[in-house]
C-alpha positions in Angstrom: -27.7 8.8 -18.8 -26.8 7.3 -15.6 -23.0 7.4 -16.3 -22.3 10.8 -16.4 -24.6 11.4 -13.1 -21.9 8.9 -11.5 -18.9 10.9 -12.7 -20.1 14.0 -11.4 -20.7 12.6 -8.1 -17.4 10.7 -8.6 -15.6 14.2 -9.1 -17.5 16.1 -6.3 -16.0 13.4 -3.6 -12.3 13.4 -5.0 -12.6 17.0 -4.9 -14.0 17.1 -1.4 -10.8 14.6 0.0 -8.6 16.8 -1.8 -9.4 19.8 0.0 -9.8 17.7 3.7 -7.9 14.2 3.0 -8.8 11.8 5.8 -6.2 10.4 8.4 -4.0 12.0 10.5 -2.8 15.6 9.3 1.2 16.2 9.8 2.2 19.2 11.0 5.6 19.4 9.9 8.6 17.2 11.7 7.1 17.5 15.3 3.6 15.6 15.4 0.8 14.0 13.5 2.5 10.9 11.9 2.2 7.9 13.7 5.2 6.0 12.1 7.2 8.5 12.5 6.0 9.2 16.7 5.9 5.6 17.5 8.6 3.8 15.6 11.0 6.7 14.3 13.5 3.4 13.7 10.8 2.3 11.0 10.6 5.5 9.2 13.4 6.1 6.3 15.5 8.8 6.4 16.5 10.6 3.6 20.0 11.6 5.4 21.1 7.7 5.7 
């Protein structure tokens, strides 16, 4: 029925985000966060 039509299509888009999630992409410690570029005081450190 109409149930399983809306699973596969439920699948196809988590699969889809998976492999290009949206937002900003981070590229390691130099770029791509915005916390962490714009207000490095907000982000927590693990070293603290």
């Amino acid at each position: 029925m109409g149930k399983s039509d809306r699973k596969t299509e439920h699948a196809k888009g988590t699969e889809e985000v998976r492999k290009d999630p949206p937002g900003p992409k981070d590229h390691g410690r130099e770029g791509g966060m915005a916390t962490r570029e714009n207000a490095p005081d907000a982000v927590k450190r693990s070293d603290d």
